[in-house]
C-alpha positions, 0 to 999 in steps of 0.5 A: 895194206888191210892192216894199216886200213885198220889202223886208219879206221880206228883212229878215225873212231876215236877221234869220233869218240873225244870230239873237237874239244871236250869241256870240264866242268872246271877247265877246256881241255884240249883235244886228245889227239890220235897221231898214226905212225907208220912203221919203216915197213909200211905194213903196220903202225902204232897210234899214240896218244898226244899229252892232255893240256889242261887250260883253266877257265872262268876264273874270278874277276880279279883287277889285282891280277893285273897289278905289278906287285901281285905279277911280279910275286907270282913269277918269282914264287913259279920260277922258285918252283912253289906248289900252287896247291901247297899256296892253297893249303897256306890260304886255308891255315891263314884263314883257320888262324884268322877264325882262331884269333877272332875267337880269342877276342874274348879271352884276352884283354890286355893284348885284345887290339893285337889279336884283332890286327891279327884277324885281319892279317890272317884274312887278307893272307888267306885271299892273297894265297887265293889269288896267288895260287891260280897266278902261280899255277897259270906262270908255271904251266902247271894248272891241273883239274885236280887245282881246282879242288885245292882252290875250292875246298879250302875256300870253303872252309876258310869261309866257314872258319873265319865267319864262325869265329867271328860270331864268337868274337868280341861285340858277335853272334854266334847265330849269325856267325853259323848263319853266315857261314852256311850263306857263304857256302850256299853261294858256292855251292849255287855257283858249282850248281850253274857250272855244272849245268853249263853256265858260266861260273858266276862270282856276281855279288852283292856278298861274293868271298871278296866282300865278305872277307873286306866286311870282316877286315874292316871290323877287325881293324875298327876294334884294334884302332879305334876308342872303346868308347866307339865300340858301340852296340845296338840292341844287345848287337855289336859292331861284328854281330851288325856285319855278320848280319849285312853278311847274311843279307847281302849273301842271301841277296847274292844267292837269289841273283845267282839262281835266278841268272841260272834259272834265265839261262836254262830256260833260254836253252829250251 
């Protein structure tokens, strides 16, 4: 009998020691519970550890997630058995490509609207295996902290490849190109930053990844549909240039609401 007092105590001290519902940085895990066992004897007994259940949480606000088509994708590509990291790693080539076709604006001529039309489609498949691989991964029950480094490390670089390339692309600026990225990164990094300090992740914008990327695909299709003649430049700066520079402003923007949110909640805490 002092055996099994034993046994009791000890599960007693680690489920002290776990808590009631410990919190990830990126996602709640469940409680790891502590299950006692008594043997047929009834003179000792065996703990066991109960499977660790990870549940994503603030994830971004996105309305198409709601929409028929993107569900209805995301159930077929979990019942087909598709790797929400493997999505991930394609939303990153997509956005390289998409970084190496703006670049290739200025090399080719003849074929120019059709690397533009490119550079959109590239874009907007990087932000679908965005939104892809998190629907897929909560379908197929297989959501793991070790996602969110998938989800976000890509990103980051997707950012980077895409905005750079830009700023070599026809009608770009290669400053603004570098200072955008850097921007883009910068609102990330603050949001982790608010994460990590207990805040809520915040997507607020005005320049979140959705806006820059939409500010970017719209130019591309402006350069690959409209007239030359429209594809004015103001001051030595193109139509690309122009939104690279919105981008930065409204990433700076967005980066100054971000801190100051954090910096509120924080003191709030005192």
């Amino acid at each position: 009998m002092r055996e099994a007092t034993n046994s009791d105590s000890l599960v007693t001290n680690r489920h002290r020691h776990f808590g009631d519902g410990a919190k990830a940085d990126f996602g709640v895990r469940s409680p790891a519970a502590l299950v006692y066992s008594p043997r047929p004897s009834g003179l000792s007994g065996t703990i066991t550890m109960a499977q660790e259940i990870y549940q994503p949480t603030d994830r971004r606000p996105l309305a198409s997630r709601q929409q028929p088509f993107w569900q209805k994708t995301a159930a077929m590509l979990a019942s087909a058995g598709a790797s929400p990291n493997k999505i991930s790693i394609a939303g990153l080539f997509c956005g390289i490509a998409a970084g190496v076709c703006l670049v290739f604006t200025t090399h080719v001529d003849k074929w120019q609207r059709v690397v533009w039309l490119a550079g959109a489609a590239g874009t907007q498949l990087r932000l679908a295996a965005n939104l892809l691989d998190g629907m897929v991964a909560v379908a197929s029950g297989r959501a793991s902290a070790v996602g969110e480094l998938y989800n976000e490390i890509p990103d980051r670089i997707s950012d980077a490849a895409i905005l750079i390339g830009a700023g070599y692309a026809v009608g770009g600026n290669p400053t603004a190109g570098y200072l955008a990225a850097c921007l883009a990164i910068m609102t990330a990094y603050i949001r982790a930053v608010g994460k990590a300090a207990g805040v809520t992740n915040l997507f607020i914008g005005p320049m979140a990844k959705p806006h820059r990327m939409f500010v970017v695909t719209v130019v591309c299709l402006f350069m690959a549909l409209s007239p030359r003649s429209w594809q004015f430049s103001l001051h030595g700066q193109g139509v690309m240039a122009m939104a690279l520079w919105i981008i930065c402003l409204g990433a700076l923007v967005t980066c100054l609401r971000r801190l100051i949110r954090i910096a509120h909640h924080l003191r709030g805490q005192r």
